[in-house]
Rosetta silent file (secondary structure, phi, psi, omega in degrees, C-alpha in Angstrom):
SEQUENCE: XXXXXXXXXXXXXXXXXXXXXXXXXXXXXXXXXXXXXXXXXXXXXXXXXXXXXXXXXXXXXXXXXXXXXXXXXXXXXXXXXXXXXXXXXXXXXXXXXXXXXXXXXXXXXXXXXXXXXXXXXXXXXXXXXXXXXXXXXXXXXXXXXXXXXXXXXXXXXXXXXXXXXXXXXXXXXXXXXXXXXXXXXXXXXXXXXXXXXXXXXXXXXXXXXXXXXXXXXXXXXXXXXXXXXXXXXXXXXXXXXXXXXXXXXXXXXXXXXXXXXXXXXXXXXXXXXXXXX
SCORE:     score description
SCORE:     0.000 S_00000001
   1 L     0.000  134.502  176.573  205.816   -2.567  -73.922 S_00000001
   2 L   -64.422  129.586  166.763  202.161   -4.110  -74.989 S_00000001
   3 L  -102.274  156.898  169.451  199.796   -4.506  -72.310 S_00000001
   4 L   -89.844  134.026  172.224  198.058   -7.261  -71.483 S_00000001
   5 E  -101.737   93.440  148.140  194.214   -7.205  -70.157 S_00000001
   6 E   -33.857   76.430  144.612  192.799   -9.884  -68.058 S_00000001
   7 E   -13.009   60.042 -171.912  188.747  -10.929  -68.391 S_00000001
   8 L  -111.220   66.867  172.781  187.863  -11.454  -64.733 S_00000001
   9 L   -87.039  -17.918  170.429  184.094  -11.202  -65.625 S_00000001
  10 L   -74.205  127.361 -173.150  183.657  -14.477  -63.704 S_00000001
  11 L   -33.910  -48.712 -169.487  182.548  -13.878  -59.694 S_00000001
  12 L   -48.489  -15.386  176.412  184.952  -16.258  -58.777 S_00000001
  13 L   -49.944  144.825 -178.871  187.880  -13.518  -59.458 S_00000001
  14 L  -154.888  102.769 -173.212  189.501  -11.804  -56.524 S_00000001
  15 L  -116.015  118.327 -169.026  192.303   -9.437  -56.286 S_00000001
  16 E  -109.650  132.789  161.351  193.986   -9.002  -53.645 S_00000001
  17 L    61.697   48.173 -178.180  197.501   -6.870  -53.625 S_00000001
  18 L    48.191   -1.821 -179.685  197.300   -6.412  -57.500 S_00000001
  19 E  -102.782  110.785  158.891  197.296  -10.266  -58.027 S_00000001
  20 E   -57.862  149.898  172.900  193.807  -12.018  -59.563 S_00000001
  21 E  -109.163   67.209  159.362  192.828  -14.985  -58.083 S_00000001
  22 E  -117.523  172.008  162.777  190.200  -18.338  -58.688 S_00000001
  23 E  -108.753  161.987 -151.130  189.486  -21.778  -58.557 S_00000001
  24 E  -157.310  149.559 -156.450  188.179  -23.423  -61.424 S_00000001
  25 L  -114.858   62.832  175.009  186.543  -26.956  -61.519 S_00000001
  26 L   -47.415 -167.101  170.013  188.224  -29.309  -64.931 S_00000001
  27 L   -70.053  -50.620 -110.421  186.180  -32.345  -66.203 S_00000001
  28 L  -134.210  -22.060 -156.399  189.607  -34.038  -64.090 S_00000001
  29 E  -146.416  165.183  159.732  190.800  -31.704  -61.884 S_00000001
  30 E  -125.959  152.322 -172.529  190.343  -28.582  -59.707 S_00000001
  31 E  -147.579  148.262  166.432  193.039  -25.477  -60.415 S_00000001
  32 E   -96.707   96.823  169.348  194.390  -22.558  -58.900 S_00000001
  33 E  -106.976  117.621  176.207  194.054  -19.675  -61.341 S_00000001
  34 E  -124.990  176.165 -167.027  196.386  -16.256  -60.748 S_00000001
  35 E  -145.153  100.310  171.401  197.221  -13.122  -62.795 S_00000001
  36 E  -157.834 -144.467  172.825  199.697  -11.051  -61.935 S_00000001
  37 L   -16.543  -74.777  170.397  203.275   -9.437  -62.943 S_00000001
  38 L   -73.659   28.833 -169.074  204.181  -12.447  -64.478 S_00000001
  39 E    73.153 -154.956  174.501  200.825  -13.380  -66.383 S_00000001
  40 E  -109.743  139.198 -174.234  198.841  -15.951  -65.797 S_00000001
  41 E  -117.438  154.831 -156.892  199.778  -19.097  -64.013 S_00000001
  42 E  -142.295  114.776  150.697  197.314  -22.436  -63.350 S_00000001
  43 E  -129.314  143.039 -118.403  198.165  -25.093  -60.745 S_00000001
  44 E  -110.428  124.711  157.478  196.351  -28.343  -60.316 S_00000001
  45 E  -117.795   -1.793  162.613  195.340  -28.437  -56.516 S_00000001
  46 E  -156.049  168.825  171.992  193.662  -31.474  -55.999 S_00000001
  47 E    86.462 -127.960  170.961  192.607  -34.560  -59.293 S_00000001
  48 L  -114.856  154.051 -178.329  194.580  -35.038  -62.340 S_00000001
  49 L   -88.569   20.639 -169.787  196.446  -32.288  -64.933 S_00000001
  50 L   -70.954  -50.457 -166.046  195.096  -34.080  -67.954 S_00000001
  51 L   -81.548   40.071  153.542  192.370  -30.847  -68.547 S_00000001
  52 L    15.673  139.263  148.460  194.609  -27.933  -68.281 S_00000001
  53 L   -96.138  125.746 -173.852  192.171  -25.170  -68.306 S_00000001
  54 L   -84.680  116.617  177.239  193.517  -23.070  -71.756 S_00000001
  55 L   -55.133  167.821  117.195  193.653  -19.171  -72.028 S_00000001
  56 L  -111.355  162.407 -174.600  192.534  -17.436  -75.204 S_00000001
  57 E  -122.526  165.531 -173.084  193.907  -14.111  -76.349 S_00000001
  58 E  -147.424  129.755  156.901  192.352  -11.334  -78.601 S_00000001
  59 L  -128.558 -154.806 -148.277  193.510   -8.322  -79.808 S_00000001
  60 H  -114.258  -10.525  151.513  191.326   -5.457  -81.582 S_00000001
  61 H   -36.599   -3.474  165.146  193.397   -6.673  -85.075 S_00000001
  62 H   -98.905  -22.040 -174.943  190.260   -8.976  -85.062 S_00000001
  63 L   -69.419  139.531 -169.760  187.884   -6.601  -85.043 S_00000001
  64 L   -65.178  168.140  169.859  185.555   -6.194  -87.848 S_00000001
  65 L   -28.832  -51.711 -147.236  186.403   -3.528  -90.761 S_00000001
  66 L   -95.809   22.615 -167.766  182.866   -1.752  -90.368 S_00000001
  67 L   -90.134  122.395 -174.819  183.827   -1.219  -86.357 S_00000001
  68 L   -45.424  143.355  178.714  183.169    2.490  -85.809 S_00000001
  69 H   -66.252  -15.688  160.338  186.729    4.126  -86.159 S_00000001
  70 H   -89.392  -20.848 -179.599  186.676    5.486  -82.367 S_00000001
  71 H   -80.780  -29.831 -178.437  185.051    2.769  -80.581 S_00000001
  72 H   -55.148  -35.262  149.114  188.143    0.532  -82.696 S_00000001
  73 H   -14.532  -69.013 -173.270  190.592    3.266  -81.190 S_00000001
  74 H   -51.235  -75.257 -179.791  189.613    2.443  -77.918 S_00000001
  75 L   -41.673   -3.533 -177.189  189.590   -1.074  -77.939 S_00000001
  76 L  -119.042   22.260 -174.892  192.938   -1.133  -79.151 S_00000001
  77 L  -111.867   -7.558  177.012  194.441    0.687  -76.636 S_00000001
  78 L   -93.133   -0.085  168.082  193.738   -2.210  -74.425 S_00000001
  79 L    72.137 -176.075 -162.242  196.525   -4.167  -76.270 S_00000001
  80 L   -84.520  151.799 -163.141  195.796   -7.761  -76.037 S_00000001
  81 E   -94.463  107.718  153.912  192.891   -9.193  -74.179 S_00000001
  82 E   -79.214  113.022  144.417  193.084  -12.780  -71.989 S_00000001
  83 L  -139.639  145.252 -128.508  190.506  -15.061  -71.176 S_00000001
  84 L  -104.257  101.120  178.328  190.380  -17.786  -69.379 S_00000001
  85 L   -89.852  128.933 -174.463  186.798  -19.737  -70.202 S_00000001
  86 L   -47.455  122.558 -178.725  185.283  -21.819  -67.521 S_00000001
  87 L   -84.436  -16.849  170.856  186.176  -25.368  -67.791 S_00000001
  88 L  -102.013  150.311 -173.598  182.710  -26.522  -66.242 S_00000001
  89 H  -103.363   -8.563  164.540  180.006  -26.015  -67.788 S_00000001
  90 H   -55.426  -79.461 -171.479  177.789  -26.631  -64.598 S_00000001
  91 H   -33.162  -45.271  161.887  179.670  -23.746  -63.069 S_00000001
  92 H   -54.893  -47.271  164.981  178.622  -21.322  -66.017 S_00000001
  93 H   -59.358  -35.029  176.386  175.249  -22.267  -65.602 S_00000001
  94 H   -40.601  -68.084 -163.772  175.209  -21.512  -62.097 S_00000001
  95 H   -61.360   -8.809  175.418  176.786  -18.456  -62.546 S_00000001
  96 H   -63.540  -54.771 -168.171  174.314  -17.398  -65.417 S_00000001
  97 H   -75.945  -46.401 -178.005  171.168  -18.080  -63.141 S_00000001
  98 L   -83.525   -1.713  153.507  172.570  -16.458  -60.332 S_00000001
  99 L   -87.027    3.596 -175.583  172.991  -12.871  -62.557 S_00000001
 100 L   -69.942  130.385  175.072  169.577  -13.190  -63.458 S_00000001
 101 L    65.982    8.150 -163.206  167.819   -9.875  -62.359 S_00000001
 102 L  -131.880  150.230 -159.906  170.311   -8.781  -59.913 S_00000001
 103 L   -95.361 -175.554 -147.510  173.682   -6.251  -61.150 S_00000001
 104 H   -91.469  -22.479  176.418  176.769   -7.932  -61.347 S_00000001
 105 H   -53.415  -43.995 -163.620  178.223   -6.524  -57.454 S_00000001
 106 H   -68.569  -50.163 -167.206  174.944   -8.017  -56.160 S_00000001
 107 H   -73.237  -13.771 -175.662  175.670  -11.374  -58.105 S_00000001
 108 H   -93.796  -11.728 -176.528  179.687  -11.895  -57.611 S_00000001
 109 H   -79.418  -40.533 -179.643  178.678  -11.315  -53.914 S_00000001
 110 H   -75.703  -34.449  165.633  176.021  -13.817  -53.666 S_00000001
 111 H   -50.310  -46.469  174.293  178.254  -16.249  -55.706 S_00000001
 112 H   -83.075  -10.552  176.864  180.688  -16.337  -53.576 S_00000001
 113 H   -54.447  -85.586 -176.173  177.791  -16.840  -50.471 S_00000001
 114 H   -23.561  -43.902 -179.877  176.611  -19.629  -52.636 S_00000001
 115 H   -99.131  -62.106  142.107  179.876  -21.576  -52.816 S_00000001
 116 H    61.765 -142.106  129.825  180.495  -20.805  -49.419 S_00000001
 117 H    10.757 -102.122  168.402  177.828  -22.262  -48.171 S_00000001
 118 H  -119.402   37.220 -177.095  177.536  -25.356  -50.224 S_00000001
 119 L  -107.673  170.812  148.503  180.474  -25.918  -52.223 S_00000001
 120 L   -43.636  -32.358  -90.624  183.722  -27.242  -52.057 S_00000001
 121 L   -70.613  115.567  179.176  186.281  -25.703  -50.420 S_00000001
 122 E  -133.407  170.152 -172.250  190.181  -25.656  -50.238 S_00000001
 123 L   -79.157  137.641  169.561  193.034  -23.830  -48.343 S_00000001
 124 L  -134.263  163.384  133.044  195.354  -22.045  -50.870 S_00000001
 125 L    48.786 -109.989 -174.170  197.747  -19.804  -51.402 S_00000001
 126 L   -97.782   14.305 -171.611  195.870  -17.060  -51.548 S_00000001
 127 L   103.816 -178.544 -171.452  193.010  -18.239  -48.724 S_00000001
 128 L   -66.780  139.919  166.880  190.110  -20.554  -48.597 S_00000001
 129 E  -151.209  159.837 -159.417  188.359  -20.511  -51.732 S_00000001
 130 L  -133.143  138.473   99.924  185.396  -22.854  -52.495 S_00000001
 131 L   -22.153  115.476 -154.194  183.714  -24.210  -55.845 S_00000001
 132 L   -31.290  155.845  162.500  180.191  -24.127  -56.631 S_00000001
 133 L   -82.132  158.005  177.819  178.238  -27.284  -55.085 S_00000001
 134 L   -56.142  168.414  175.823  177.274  -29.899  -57.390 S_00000001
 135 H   -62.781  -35.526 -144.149  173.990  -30.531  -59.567 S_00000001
 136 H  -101.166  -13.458  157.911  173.136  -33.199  -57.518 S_00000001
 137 H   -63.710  -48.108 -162.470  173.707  -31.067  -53.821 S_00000001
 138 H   -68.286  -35.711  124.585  171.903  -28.308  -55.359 S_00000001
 139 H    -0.616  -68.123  169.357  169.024  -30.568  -55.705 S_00000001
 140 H   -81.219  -41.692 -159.773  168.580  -31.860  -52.160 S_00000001
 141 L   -55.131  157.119  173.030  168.927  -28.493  -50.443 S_00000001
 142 L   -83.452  147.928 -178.545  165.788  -26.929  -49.350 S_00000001
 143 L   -36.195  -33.501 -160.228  163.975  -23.832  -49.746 S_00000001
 144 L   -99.316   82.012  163.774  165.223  -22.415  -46.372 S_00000001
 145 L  -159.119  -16.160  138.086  168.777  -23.461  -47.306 S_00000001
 146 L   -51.754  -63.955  174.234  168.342  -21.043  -50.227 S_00000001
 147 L   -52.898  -11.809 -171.123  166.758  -18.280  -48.418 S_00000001
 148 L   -91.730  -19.648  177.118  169.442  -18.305  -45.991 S_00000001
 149 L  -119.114   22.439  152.668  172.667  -16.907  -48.558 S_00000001
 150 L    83.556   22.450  163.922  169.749  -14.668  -50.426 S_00000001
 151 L  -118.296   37.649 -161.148  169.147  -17.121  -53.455 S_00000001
 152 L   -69.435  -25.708 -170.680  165.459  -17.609  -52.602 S_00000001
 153 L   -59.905  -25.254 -149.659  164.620  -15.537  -56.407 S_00000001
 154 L  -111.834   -6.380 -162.033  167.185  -18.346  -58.139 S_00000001
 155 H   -81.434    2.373  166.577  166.304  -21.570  -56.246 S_00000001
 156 H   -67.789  -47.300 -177.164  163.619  -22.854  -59.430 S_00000001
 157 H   -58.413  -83.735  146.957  165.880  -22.006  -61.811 S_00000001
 158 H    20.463  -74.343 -133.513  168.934  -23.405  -59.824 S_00000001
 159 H   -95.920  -83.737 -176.348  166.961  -26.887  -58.968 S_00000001
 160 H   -14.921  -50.470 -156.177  165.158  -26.926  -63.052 S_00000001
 161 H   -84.193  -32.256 -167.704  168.497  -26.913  -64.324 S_00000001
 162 H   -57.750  -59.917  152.407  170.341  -28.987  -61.769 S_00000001
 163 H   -21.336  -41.151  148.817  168.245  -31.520  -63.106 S_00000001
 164 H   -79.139  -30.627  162.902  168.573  -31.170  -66.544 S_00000001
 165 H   -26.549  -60.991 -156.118  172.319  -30.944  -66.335 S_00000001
 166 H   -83.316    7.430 -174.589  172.250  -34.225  -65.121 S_00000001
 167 H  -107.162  -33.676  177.046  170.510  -35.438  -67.694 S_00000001
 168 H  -122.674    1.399 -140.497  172.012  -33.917  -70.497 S_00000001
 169 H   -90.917   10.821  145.628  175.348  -32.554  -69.697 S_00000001
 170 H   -74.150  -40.119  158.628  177.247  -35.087  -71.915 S_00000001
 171 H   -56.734  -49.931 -176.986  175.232  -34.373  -75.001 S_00000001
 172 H   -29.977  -77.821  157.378  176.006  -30.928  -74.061 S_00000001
 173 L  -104.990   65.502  141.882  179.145  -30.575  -74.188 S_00000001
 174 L  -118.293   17.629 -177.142  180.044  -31.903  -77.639 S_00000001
 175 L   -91.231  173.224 -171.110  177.688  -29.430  -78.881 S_00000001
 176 L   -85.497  151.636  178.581  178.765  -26.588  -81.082 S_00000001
 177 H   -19.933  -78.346  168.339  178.078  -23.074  -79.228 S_00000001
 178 H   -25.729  -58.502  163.044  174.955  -22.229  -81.160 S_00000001
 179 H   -58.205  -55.877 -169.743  173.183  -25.699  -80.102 S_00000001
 180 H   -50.565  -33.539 -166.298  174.167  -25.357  -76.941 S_00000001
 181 H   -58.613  -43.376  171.556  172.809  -22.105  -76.567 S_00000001
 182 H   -45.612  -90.721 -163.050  169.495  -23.898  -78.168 S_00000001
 183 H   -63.381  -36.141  167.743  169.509  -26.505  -75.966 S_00000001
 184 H   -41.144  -35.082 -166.138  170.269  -24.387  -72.274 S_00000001
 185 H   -65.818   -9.773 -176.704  167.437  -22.557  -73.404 S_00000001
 186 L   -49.315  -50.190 -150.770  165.263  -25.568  -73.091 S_00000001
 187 L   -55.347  113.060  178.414  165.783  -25.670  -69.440 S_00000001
 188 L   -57.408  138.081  148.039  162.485  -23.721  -67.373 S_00000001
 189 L    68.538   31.515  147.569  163.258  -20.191  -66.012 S_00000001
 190 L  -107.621  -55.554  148.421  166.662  -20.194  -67.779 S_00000001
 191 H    92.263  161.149  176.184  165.537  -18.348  -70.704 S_00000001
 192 H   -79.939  -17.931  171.964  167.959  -16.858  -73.787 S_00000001
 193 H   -61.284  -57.262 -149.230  169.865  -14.765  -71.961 S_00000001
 194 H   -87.936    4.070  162.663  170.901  -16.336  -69.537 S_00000001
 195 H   -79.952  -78.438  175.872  171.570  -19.411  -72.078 S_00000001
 196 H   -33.819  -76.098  169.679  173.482  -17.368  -73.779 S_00000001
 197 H   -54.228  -13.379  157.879  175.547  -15.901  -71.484 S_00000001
 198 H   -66.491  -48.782  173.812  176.721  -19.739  -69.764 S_00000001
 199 H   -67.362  -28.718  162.785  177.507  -20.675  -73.072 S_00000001
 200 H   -66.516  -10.442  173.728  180.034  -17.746  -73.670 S_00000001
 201 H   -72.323  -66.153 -175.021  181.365  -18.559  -70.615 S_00000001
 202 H   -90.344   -8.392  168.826  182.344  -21.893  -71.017 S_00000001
 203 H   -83.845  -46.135 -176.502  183.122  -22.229  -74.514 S_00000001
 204 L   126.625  -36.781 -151.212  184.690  -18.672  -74.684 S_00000001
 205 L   -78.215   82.854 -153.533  183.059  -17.795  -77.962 S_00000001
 206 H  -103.100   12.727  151.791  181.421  -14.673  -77.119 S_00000001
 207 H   -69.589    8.110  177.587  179.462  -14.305  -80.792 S_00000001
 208 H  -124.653   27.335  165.806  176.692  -16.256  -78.944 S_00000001
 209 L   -63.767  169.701  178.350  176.620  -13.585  -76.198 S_00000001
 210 L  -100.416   96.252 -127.847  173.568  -11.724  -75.700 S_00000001
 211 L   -88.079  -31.046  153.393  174.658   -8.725  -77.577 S_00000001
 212 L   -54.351  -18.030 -179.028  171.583   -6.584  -76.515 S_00000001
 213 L   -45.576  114.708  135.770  173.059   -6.741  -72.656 S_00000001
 214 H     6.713  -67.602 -159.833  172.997   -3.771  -70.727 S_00000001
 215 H   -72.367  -49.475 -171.873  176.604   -3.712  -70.289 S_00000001
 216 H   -49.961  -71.592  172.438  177.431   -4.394  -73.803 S_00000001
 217 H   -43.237  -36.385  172.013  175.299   -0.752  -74.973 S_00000001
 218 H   -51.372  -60.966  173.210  176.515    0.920  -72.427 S_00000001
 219 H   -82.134  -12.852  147.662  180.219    0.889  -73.087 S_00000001
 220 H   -42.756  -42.318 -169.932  179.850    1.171  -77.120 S_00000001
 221 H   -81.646  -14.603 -164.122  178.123    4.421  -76.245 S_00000001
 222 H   -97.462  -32.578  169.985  180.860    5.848  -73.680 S_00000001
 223 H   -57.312  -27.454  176.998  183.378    4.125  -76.007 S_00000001
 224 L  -165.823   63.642  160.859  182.229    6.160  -78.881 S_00000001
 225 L    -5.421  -91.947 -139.858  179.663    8.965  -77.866 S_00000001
 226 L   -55.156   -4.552 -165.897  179.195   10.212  -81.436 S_00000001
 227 L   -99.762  133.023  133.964  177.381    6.939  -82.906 S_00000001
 228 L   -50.161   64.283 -171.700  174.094    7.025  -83.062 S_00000001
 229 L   -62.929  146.068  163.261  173.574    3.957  -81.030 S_00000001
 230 L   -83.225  153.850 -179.651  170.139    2.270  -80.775 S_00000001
 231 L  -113.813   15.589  167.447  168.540    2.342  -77.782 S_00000001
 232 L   -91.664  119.702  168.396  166.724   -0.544  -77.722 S_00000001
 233 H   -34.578  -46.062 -178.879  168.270   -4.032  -76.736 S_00000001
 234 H   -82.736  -29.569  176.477  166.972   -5.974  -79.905 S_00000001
 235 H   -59.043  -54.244 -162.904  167.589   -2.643  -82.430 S_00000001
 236 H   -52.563  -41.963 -166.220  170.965   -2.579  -80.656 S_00000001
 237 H   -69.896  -27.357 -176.148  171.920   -6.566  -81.229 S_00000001
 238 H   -55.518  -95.134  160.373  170.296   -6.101  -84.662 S_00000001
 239 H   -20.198  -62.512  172.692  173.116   -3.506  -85.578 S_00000001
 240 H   -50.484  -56.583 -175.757  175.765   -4.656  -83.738 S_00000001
 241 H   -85.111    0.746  144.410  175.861   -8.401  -85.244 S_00000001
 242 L   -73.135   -0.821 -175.075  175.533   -6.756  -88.559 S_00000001
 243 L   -86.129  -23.668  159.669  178.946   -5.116  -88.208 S_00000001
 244 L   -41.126  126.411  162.106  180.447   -8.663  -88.151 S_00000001
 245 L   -80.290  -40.896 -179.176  181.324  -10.242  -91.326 S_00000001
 246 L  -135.430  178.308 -160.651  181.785  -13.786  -89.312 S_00000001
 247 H   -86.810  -42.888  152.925  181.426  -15.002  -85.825 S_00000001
 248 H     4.607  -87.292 -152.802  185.272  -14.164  -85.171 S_00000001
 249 H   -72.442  -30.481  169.094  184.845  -10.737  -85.753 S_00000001
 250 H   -89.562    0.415 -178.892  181.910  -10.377  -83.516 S_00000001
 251 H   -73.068  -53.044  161.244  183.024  -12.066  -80.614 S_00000001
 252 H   -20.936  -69.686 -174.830  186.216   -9.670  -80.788 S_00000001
 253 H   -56.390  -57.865  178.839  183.863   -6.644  -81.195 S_00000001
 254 H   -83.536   -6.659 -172.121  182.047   -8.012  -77.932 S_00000001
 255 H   -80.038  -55.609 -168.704  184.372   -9.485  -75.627 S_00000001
 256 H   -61.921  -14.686  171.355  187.163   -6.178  -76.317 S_00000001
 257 H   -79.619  -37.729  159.676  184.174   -3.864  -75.651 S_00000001
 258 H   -14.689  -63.926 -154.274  183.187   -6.070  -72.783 S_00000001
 259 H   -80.834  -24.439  169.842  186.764   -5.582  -71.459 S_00000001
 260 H   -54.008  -21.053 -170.400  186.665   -1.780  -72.265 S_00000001
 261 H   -99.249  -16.180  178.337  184.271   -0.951  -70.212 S_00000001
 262 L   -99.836    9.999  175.216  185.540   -2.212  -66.816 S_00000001
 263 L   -83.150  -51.455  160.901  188.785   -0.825  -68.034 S_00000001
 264 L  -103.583   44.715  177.640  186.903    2.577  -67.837 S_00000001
 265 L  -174.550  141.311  146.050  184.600    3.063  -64.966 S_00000001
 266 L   -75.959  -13.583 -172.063  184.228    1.863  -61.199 S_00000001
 267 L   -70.684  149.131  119.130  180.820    1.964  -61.210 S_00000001
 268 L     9.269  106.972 -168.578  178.872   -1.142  -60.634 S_00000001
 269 L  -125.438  161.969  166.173  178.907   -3.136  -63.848 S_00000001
 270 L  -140.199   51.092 -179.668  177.323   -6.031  -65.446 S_00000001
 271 L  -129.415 -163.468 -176.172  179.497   -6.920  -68.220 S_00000001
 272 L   -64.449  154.017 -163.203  183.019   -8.212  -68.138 S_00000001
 273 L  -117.038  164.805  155.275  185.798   -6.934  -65.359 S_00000001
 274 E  -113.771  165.228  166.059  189.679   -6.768  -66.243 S_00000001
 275 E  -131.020  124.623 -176.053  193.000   -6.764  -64.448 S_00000001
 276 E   -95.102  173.493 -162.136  195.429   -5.040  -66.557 S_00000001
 277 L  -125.895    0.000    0.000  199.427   -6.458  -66.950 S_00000001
């Protein structure tokens, strides 16, 4: 039987008793997302069902041509790949700003502080789970209301952005990936990465990822030792988005390596996590 992999690179994920877990924020709605035996299932828990938040699926049958023949091996051994992309696009920016400089343990840990905190919260299910606070909460709080859940490094960024959000976030999102990336980057002390990486979040598209990432080099090289990988972040991304023919084929190449690599290691990662089916 083909397996299926879960994406649960966003902090909000939780698995408890082999079953993933989040809540997720529509334009309309709030949802109850799980993963488990039976796939994945979405229930509306409190606003309207108009925005469904929509899976996408992948398999390594996407991958480009010129994709070394062992790291394509690998990647196809994870059978097909699900992810779920973040229906807000505030919530990707959060979660973008709050990986800045910190590994991904330190940041789903702080994330969940962070919502917490000052978020939302409802009883579910699976336990209290909470939703990021808004642009315009994130705003009033105060320095020491940052320093107190450990986001004293993020509260410029945080506040800079909160701000422009609220300012732009309809023009936002009708933009195409690229622009968006373009315009987050606008934003002070957000920067391309971390532009980058919100917009692969909530769009999905992961050809505007930042392809030079840490995480991304890492598991190409463990995926397929024998390549003469670059070891630079811009040499790497250089290479890498030549192996594409079209943005397809490179999202494929990064999201299934993405998913490869938390498929193979426990260690403390800072690219995408899976739950396999």
């Amino acid at each position: 039987m083909p397996t299926s992999v879960l994406v649960v690179d966003h902090p909000a994920w939780e698995t408890v008793g082999g079953t993933a877990s989040r809540i997720m924020r529509s334009p309309t709605g709030t949802w109850l997302a799980t993963w488990g035996k039976t796939g994945l299932s979405l229930s509306c828990l409190d606003g309207s069902e108009d925005t469904k938040p929509q899976s996408d699926e992948i398999t390594a049958a996407e991958l480009p041509e010129a994709t070394d023949c062992n790291l394509a091996a690998a990647l196809a051994d994870l059978g097909t790949v699900v992810r779920l992309p973040n229906p807000s696009l505030w919530d990707a920016i959060t979660t973008a700003v709050l990986r800045q400089v910190v590994r991904a343990a330190q940041a789903r840990a702080l994330y969940h502080r962070w919502c917490a905190a000052y978020g939302t919260g409802y009883d579910t299910p699976v336990g209290r789970l909470a939703v990021v606070p808004g642009p315009e909460s994130v705003l009033a709080l105060s320095e020491e209301a940052f320093k107190a859940v450990g986001a004293a490094f993020h509260r410029t960024a945080l506040q800079a952005a909160a701000a422009a959000y609220l300012e732009g976030n309809t023009a936002w999102s009708a933009l195409d990936p690229a622009h968006l990336v373009d315009a987050l980057d606008t934003i002070p002390r957000i920067g391309p990465w971390t532009a980058s990486a919100a917009t692969a979040d909530f769009t999905g598209d992961f050809s505007v990822y930042p392809h030079g990432d840490l995480a991304v080099r890492t598991w190409a090289k463990r995926a397929a030792p024998d390549v003469a990988w670059p070891t630079t972040d811009k040499a790497f991304c250089d290479v890498w988005t030549r192996t594409a023919e079209n943005a397809r084929q490179l999202h494929a190449l990064t999201l299934l390596t993405l998913a490869w690599g938390s498929n193979a290691s426990s260690e403390p990662r800072e690219g995408a996590e899976h739950q396999r089916q």
